[in-house]
KOLLUM-948066 format. One line per field, with one value per residue (C-alpha): residue number from 0; residue in one letter; x, y, z. Coordinates in Angstrom, 1 decimal. Each point is the difference from the previous one (the first is absolute). Example, Ala and Ser with C-alpha at 12.3 -4.5 7.8 and 13.67 -1.06 7.14 Angstrom:
BEGIN
num (0;1)
residuo (A;S)
px (12.3;1.4)
py (-4.5;3.4)
pz (7.8;-0.7)
***
This chain:
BEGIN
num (0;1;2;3;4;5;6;7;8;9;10;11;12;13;14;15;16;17;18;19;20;21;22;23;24;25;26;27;28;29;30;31;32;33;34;35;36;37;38;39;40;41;42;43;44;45;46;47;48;49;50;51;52;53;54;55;56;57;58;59;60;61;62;63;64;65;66;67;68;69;70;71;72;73;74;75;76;77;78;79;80;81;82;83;84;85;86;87;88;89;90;91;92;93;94;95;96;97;98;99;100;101;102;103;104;105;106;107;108;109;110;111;112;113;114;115;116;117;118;119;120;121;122;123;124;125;126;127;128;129;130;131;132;133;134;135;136;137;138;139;140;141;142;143;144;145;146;147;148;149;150;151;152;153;154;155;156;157;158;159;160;161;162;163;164;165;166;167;168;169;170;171;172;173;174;175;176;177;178;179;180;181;182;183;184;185;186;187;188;189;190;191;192;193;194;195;196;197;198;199;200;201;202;203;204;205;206;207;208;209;210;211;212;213;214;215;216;217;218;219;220;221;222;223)
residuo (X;X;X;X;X;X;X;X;X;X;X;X;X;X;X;X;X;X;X;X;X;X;X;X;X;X;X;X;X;X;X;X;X;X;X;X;X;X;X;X;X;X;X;X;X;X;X;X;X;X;X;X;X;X;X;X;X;X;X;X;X;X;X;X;X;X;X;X;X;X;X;X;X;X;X;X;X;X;X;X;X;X;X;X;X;X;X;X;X;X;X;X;X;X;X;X;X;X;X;X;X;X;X;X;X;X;X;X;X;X;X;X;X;X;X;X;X;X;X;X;X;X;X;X;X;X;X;X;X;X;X;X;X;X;X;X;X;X;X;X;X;X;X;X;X;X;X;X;X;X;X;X;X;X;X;X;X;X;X;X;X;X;X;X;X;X;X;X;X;X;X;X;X;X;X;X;X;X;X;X;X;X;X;X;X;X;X;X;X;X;X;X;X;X;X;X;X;X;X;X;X;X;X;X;X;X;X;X;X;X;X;X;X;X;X;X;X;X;X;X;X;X;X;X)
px (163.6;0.7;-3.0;0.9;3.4;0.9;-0.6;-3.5;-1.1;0.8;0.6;3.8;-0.6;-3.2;2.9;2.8;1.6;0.5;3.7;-0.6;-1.5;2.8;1.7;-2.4;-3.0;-2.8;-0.6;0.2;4.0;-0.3;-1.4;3.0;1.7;-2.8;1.6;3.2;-0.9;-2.0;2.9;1.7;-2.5;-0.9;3.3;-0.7;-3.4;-0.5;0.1;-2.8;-2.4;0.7;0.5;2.0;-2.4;2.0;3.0;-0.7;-3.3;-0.6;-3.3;-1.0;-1.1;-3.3;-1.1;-2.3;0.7;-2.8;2.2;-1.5;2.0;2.7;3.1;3.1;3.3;1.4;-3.2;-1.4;-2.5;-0.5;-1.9;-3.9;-0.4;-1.9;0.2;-2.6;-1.4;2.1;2.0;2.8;3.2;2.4;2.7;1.7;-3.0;-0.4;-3.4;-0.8;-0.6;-4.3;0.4;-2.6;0.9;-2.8;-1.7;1.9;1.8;2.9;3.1;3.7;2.3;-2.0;-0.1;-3.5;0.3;-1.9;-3.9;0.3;-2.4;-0.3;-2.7;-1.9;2.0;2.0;3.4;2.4;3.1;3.3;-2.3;0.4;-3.3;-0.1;-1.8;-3.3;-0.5;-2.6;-0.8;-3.5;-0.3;1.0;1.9;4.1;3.1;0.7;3.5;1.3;-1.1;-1.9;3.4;2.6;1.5;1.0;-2.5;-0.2;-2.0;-2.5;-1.7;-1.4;3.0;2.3;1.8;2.9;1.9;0.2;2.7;-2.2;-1.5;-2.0;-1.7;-4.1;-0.9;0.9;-3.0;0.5;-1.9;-3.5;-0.6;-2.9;-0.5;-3.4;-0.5;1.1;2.1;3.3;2.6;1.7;4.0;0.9;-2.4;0.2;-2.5;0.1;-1.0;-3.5;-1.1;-2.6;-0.7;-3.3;-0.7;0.5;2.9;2.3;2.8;3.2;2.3;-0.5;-3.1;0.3;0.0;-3.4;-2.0;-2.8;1.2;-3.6;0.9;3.2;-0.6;-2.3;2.0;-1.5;1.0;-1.4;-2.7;1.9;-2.6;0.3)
py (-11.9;-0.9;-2.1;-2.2;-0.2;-3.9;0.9;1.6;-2.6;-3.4;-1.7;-1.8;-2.0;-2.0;-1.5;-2.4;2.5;2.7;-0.1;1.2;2.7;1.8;3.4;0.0;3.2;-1.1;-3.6;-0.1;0.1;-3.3;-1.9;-0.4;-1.8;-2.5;-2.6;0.0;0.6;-3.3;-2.0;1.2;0.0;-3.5;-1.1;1.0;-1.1;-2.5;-3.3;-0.8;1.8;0.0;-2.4;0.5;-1.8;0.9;2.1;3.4;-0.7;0.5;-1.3;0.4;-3.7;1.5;1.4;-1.6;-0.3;-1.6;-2.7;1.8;3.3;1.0;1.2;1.6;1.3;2.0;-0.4;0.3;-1.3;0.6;-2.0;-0.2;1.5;-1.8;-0.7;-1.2;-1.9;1.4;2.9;0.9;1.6;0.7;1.0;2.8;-0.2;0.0;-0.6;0.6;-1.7;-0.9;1.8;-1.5;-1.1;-0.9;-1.9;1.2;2.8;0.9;1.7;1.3;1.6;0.8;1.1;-1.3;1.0;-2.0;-1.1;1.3;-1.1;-0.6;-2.7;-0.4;0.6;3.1;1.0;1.7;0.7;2.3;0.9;0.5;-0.3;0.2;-1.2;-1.7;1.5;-1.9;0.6;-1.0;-2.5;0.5;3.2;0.3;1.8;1.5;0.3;1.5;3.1;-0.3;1.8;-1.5;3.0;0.2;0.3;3.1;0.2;3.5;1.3;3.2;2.5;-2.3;-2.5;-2.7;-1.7;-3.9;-0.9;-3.4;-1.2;-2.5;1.3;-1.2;1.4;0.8;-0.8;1.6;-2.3;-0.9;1.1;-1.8;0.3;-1.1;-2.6;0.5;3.2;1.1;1.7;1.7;-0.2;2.2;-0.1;0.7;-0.8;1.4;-1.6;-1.0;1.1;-2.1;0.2;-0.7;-2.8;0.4;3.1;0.6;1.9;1.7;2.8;0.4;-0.7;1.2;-2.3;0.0;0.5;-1.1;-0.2;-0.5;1.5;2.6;3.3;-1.5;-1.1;0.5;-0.2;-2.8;0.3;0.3;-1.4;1.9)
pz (-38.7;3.6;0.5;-3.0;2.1;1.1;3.8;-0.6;-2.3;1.7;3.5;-0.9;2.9;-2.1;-2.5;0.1;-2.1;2.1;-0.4;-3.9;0.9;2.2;-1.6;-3.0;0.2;-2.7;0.1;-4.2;0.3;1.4;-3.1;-1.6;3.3;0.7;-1.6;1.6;3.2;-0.3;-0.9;2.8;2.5;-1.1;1.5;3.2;0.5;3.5;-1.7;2.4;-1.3;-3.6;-2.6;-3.3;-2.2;-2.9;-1.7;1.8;1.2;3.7;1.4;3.9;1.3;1.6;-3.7;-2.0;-3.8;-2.5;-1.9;-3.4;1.3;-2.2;1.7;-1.6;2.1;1.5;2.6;2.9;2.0;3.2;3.0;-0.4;-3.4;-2.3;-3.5;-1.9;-2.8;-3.1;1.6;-2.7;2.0;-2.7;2.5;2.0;2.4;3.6;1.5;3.4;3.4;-1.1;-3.1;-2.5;-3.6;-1.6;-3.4;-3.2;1.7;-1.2;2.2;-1.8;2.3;2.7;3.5;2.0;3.5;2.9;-1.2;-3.2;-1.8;-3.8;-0.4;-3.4;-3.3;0.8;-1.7;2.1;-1.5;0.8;3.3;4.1;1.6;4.0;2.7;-0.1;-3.6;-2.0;-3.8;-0.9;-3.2;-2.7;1.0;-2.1;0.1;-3.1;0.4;-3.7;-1.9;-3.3;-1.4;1.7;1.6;3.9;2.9;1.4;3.3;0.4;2.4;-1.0;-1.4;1.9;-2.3;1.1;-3.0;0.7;-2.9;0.1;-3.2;2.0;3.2;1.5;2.5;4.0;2.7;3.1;3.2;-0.2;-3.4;-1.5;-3.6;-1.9;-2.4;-3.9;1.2;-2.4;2.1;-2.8;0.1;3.2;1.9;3.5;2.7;3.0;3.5;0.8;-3.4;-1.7;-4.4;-1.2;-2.0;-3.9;0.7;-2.5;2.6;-0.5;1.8;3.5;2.5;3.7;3.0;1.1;-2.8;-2.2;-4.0;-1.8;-3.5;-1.8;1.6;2.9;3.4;3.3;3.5;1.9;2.4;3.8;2.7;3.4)
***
């Protein structure tokens, strides 16, 4: 499991929330602490380059925000992201330095790191996704099993018990996931990997891979 590790899976310096990140191994044991780490971080913010637009609701002054965007605390958002036409952030969210929110997505308790980008109607829920990640349209979260019982994160005959009931998914950098994807609760992405469009993914997938179906992972091509 050490290249679902923190370190292996994400550059800390592409997030204003390094900081939440120190001591902890697997980046899942930070859900629970997003919110709280907001509302203190929010404090400390430069008041020169954010603005408290409301109870617990941090916005950078450089980032743009469609006045139809729907923002809940504790938030958020730092300079140049963008916002747009009918975002729904229902709290415990940071998005990143040009991180992308886009039409009727939909973000709860979430990490985006630096140019994240979640454009056309996603749902990202109880989820860290790193650097320069970009989920296609229509691509979700699903963030609770059908029977209610605690993630469990698998890769192969290796199993790590969460003791969360609520739990997404963990994209490592430049992971790039197609259009009207599921990535089952669990799920764990590693670096540079890419899913193709219409996946339905859960367990593990290996940084530098190709997920096209269950069963079916390849290795990306290398060019000399």
């Amino acid at each position: 499991m050490e290249q679902y590790t923190i370190k292996n899976l994400y550059q800390l310096e592409e997030t204003i929330a390094a900081e939440l990140f120190e001591g902890a191994v697997y980046p899942w044991e930070l859900l629970p602490k997003i919110s709280s780490f907001i509302l203190e971080l929010g404090k400390r913010l430069p008041v020169d380059k954010f603005t408290q637009v409301k109870e617990n609701v941090w916005v950078a002054n450089s980032a743009k925000v469609a006045p139809t965007a729907c923002l809940n605390g504790p938030l958020i958002i730092d300079e140049e992201a963008e916002i747009r036409h009918c975002a729904f952030i229902r709290g415990n969210a940071i998005v990143g330095k040009g991180a992308v929110v886009g039409n009727s997505t939909e973000l709860k308790n979430v990490i985006l790191f630096n140019k994240v980008q979640v454009p056309h109607y996603n749902y990202v829920g109880d989820s860290i996704l790193g650097f320069k990640a970009h989920m296609g349209a229509g691509s979700i979260t699903s963030n609770v099993k059908s029977d209610k019982t605690l993630v469990v994160v698998k890769n192969k005959e290796t199993e790590i018990e969460t003791g969360l009931k609520k739990f997404g998914a963990m994209l490592g950098d430049y992971v790039e996931v197609g259009c009207n994807s599921v990535l089952n609760p669990g799920t764990v992405i590693g670096r540079n990997s890419n899913v193709y469009p219409v996946s339905m993914v859960r367990g593990c997938i290996p940084a530098g891979s190709i997920y096209k179906k269950k069963g079916e992972i390849a290795e990306k091509y290398q060019k000399d």
